[in-house]
OpenMM code with the backbone's topology and positions (N, CA, C; nanometers):
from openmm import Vec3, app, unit

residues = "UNK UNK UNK UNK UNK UNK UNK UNK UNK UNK UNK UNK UNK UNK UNK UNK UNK UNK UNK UNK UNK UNK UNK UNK UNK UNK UNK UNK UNK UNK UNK UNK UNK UNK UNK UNK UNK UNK UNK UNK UNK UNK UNK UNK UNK UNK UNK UNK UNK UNK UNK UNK UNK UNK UNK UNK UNK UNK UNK UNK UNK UNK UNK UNK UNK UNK UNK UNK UNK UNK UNK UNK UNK UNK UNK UNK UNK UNK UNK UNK UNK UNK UNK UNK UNK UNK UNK UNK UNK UNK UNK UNK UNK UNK UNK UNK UNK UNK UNK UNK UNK UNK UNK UNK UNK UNK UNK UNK UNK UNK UNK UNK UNK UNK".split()
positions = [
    Vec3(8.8218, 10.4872, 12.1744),
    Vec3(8.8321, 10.3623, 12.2455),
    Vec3(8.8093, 10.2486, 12.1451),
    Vec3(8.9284, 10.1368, 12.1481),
    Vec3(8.8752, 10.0572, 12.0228),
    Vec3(8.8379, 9.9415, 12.0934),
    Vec3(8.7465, 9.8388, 12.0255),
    Vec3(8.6929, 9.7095, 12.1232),
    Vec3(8.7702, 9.5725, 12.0206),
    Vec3(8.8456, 9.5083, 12.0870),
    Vec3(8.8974, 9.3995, 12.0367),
    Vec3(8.8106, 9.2600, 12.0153),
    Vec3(8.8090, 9.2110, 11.8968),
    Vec3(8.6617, 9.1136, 11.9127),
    Vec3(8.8032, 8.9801, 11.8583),
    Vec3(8.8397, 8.9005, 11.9032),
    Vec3(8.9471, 8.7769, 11.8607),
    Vec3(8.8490, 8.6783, 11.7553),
    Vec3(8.9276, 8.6922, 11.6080),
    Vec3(8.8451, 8.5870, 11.5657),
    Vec3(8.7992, 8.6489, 11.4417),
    Vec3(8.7451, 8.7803, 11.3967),
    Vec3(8.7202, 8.9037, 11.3620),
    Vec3(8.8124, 8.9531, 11.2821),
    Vec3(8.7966, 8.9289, 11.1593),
    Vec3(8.8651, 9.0121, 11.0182),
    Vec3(8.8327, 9.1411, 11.0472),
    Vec3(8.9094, 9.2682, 10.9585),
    Vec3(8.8762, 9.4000, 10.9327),
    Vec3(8.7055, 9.4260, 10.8795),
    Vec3(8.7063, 9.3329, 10.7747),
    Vec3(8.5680, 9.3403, 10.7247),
    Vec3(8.4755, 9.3143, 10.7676),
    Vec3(8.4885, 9.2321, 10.8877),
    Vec3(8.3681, 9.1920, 10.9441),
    Vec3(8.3840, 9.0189, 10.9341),
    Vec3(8.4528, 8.9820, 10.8378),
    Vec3(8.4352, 8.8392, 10.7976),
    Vec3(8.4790, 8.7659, 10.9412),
    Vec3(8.4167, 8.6334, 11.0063),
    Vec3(8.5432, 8.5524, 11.0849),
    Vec3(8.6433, 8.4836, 11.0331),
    Vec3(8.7541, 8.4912, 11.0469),
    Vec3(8.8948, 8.4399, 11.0811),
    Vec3(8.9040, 8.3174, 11.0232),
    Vec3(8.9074, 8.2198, 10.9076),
    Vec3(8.9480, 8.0787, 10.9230),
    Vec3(9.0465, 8.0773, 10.9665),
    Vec3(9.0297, 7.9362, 11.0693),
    Vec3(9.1721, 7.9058, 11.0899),
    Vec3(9.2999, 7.8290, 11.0437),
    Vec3(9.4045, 7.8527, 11.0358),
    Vec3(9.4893, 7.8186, 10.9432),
    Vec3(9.4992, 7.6975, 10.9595),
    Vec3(9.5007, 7.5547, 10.8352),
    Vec3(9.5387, 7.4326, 10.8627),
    Vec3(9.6414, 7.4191, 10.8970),
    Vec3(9.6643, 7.2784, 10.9644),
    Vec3(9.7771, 7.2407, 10.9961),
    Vec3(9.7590, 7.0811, 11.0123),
    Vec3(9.9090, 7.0075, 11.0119),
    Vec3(9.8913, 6.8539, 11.0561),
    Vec3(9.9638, 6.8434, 11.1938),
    Vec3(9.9129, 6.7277, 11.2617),
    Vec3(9.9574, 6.7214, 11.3931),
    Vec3(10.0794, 6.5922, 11.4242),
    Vec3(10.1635, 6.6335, 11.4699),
    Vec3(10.2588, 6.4751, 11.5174),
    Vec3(10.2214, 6.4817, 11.6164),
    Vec3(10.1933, 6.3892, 11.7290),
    Vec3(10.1804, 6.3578, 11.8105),
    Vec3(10.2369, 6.2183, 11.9002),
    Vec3(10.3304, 6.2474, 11.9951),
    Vec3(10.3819, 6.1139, 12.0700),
    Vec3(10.3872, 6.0721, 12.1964),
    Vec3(10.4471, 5.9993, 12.2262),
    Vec3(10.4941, 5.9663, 12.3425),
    Vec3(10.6287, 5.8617, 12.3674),
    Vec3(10.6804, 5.9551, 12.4600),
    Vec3(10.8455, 5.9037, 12.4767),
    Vec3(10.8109, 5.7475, 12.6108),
    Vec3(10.8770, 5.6530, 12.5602),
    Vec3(10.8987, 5.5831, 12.6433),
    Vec3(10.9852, 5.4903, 12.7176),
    Vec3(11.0231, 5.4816, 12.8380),
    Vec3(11.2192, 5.4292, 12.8463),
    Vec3(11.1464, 5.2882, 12.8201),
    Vec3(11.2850, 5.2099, 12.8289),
    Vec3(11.2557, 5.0811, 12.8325),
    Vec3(11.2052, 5.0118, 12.8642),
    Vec3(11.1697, 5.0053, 12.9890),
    Vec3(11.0703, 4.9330, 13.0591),
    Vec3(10.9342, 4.9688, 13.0339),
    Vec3(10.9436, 5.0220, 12.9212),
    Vec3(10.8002, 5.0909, 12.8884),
    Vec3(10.7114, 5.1995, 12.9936),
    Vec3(10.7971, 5.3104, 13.0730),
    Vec3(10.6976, 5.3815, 13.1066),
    Vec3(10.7320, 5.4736, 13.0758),
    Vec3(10.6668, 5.6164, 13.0680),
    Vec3(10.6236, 5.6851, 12.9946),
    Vec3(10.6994, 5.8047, 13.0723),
    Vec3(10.7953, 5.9061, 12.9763),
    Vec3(10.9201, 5.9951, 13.0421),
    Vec3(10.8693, 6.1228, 13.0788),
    Vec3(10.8801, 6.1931, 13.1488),
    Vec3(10.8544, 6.3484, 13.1584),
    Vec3(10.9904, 6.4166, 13.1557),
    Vec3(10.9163, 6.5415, 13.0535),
    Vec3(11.0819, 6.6643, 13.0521),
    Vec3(11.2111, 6.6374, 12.9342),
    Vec3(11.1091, 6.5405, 12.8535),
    Vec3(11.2165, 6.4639, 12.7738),
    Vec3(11.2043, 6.5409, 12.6339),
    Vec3(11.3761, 6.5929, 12.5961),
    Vec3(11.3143, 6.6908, 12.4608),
    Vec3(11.2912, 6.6091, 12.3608),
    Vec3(11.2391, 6.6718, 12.2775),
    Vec3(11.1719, 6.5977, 12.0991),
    Vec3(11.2359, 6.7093, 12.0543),
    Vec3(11.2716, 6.6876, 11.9548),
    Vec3(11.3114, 6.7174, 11.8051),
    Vec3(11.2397, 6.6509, 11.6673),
    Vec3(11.2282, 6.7689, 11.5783),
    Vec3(11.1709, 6.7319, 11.4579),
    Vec3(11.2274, 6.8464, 11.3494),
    Vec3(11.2389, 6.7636, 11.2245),
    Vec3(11.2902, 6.8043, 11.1124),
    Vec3(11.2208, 6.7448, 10.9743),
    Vec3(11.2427, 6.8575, 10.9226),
    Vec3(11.1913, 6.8376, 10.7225),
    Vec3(11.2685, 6.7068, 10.7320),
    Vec3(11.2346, 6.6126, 10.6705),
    Vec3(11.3219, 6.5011, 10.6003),
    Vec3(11.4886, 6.5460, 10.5333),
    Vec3(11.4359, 6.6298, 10.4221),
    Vec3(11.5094, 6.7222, 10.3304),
    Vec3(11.6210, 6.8007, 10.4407),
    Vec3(11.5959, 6.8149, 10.5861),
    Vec3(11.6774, 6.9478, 10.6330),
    Vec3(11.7881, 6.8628, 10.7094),
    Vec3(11.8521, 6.9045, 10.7756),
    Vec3(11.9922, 6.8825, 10.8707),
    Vec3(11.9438, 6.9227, 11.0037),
    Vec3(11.8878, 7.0502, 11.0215),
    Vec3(11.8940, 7.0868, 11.1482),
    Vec3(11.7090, 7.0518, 11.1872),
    Vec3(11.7207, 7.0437, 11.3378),
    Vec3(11.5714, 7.0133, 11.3723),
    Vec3(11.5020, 7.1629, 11.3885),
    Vec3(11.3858, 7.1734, 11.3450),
    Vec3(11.3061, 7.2943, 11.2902),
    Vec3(11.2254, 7.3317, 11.4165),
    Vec3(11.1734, 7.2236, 11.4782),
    Vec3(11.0706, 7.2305, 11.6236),
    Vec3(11.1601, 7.1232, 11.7690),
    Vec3(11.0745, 7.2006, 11.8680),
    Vec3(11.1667, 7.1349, 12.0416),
    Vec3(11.0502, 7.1620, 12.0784),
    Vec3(11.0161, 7.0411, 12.1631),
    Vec3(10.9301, 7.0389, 12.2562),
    Vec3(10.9847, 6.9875, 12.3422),
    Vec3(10.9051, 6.9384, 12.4733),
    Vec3(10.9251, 6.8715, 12.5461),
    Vec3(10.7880, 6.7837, 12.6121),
    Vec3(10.8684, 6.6277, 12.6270),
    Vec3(10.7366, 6.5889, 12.6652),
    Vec3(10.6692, 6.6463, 12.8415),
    Vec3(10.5392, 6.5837, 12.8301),
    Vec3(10.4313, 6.6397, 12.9337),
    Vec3(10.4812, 6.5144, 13.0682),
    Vec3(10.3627, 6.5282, 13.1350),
    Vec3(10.3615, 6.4379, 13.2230),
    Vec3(10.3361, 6.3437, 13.2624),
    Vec3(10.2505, 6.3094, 13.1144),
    Vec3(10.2399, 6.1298, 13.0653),
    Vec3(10.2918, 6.1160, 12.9859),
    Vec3(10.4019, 6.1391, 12.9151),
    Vec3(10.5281, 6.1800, 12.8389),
    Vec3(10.4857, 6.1747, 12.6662),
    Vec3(10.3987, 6.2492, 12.6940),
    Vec3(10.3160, 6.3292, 12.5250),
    Vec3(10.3878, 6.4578, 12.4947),
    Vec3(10.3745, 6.4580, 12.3419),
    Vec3(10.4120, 6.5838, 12.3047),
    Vec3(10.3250, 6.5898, 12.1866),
    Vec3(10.3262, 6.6915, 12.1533),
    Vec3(10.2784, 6.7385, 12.0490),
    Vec3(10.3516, 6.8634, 11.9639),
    Vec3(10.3420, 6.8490, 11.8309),
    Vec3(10.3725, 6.9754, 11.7574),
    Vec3(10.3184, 6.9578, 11.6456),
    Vec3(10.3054, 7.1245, 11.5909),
    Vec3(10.1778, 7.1194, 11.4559),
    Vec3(10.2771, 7.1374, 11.3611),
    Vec3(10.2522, 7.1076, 11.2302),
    Vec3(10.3583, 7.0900, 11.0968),
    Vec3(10.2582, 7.1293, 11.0164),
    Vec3(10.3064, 7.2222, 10.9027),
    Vec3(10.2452, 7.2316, 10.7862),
    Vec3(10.1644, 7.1019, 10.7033),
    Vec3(10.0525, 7.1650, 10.6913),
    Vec3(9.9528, 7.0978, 10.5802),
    Vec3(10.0615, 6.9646, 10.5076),
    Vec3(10.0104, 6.8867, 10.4733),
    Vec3(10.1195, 6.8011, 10.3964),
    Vec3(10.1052, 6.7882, 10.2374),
    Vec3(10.1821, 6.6932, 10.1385),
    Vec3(10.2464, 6.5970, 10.1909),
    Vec3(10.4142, 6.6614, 10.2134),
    Vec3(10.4949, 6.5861, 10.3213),
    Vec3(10.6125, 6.6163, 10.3716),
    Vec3(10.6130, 6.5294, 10.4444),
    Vec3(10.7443, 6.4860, 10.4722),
    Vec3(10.8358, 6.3835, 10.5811),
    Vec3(10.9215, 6.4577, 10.7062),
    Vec3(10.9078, 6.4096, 10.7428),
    Vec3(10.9554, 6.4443, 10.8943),
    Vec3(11.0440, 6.3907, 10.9730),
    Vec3(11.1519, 6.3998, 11.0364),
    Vec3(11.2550, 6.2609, 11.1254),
    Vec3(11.2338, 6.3424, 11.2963),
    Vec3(11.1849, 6.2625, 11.3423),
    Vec3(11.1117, 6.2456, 11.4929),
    Vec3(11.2255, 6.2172, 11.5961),
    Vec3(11.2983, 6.2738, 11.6994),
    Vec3(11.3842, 6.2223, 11.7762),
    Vec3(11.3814, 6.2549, 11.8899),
    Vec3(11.4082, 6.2047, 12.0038),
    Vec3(11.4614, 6.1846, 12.2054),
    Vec3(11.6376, 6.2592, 12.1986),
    Vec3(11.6433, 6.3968, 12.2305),
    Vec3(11.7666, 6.4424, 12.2670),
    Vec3(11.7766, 6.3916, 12.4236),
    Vec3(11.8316, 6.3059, 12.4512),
    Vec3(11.8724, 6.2796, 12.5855),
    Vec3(12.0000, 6.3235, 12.6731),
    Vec3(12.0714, 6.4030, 12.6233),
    Vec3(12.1725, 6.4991, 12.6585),
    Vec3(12.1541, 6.5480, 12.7807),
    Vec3(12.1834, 6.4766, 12.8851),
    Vec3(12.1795, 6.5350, 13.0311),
    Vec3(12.0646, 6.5121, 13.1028),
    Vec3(11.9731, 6.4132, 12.9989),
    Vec3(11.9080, 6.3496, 13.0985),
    Vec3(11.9115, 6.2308, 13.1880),
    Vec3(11.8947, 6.2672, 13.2884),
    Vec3(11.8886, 6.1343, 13.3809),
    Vec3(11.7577, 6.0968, 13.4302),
    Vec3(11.7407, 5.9947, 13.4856),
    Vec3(11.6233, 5.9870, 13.5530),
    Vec3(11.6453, 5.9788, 13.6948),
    Vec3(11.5182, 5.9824, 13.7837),
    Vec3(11.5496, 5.9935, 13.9449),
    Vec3(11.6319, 5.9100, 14.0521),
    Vec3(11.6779, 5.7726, 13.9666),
    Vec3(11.7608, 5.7149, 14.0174),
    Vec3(11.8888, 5.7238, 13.9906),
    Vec3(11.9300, 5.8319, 13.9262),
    Vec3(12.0228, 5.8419, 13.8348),
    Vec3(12.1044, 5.7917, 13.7196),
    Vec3(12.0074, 5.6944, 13.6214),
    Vec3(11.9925, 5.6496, 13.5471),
    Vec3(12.0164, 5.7273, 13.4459),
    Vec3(12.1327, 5.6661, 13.3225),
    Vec3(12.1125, 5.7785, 13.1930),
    Vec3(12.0112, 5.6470, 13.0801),
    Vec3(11.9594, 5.7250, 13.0160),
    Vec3(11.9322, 5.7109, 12.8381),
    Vec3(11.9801, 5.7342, 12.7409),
    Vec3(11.9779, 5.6204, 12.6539),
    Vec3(12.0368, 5.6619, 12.5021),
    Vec3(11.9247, 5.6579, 12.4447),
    Vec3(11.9257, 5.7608, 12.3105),
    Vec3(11.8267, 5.7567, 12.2365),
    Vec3(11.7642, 5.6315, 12.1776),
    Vec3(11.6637, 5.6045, 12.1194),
    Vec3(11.6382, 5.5195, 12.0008),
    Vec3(11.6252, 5.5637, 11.8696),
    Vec3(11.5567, 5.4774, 11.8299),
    Vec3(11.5929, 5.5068, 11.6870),
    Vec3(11.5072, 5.6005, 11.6274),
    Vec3(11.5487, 5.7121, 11.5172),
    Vec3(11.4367, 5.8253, 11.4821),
    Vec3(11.3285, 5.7524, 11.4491),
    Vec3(11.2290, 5.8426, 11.4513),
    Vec3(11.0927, 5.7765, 11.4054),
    Vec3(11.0805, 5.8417, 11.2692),
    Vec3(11.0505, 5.7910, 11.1579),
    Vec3(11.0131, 5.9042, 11.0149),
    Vec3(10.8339, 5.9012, 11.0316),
    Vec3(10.8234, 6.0187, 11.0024),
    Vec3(10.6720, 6.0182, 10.9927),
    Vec3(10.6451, 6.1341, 10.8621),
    Vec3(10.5344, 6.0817, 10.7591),
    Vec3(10.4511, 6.0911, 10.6763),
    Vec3(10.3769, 6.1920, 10.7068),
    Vec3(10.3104, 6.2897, 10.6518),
    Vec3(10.1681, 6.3739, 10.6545),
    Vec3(10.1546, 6.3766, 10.4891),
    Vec3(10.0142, 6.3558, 10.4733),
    Vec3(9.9661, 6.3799, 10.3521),
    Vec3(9.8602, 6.5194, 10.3592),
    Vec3(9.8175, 6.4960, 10.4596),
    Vec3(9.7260, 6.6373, 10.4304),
    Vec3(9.6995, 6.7489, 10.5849),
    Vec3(9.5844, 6.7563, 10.6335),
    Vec3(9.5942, 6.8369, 10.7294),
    Vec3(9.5419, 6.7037, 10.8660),
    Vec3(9.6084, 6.6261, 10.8885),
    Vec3(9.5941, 6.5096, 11.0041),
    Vec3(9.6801, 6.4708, 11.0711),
    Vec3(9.6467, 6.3568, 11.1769),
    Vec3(9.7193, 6.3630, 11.3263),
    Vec3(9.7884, 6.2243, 11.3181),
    Vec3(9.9363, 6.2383, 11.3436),
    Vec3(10.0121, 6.0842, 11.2949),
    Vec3(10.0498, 6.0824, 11.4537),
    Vec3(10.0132, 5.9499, 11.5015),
    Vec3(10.0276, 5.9166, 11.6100),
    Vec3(10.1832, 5.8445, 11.6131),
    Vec3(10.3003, 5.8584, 11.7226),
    Vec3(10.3911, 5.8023, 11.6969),
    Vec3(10.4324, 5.7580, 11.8372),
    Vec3(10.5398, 5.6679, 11.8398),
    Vec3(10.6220, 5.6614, 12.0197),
    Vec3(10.7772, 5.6712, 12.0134),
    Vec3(10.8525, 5.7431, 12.0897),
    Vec3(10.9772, 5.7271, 12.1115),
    Vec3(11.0209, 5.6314, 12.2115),
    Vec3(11.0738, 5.5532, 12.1998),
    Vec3(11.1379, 5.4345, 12.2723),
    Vec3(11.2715, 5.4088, 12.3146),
    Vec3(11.3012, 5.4598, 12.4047),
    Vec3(11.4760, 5.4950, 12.4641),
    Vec3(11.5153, 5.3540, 12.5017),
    Vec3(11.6450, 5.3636, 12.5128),
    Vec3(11.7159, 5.2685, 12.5786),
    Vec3(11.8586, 5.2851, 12.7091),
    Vec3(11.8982, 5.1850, 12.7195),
    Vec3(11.9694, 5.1876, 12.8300),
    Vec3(12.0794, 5.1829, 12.7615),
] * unit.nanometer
topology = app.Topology()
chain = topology.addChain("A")
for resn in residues:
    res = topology.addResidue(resn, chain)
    for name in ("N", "CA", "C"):
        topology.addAtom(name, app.Element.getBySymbol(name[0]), res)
């Protein structure tokens, strides 16, 4: 019978946990309120294709963790079939670039338009 202990190396040692840096945002339409269900995209600076998808929450936050830094990042609102409840569409705005230098939390906002 084996007992699983989470956290717990082979040796006995505990587990560090792996660094990481945080983006963190919030999507917002024009009128400034705050979107739910809205995807994010993020990419290496350096890359073409977006590497992470989230979607925002229900105060229209997202979050995703990125390697330790330094590295650049391009931040974006896929609005592709979104509408809102009045049946309203969105166009994106403009990417956001965001910075990490080390293992910390870059606060950012996406800002849609009509």
């Amino acid at each position: 019978m084996a007992l699983l202990v989470p956290g717990v190396a082979h040796g006995g040692e505990p587990s560090k946990p792996k660094p990481y840096a945080l983006i963190f945002g919030t999507v917002w339409d024009p009128d400034g309120h705050f979107l739910y269900g809205v995807t994010v995209k993020i990419r290496r600076a350096d890359k073409k294709k977006a590497q992470w998808e989230v979607q925002s929450n229900h105060t229209g936050e997202f979050a995703q963790r990125v390697p330790v830094g330094p590295g650049d990042y391009i931040v974006w609102a896929d609005v592709k079939g979104y509408k809102l409840p009045d049946g309203r569409r969105l166009q994106a705005g403009p990417d956001v670039k965001v910075h990490i230098d080390h293992d910390e939390r870059s606060d950012i906002g996406l800002h849609l338009n009509w």
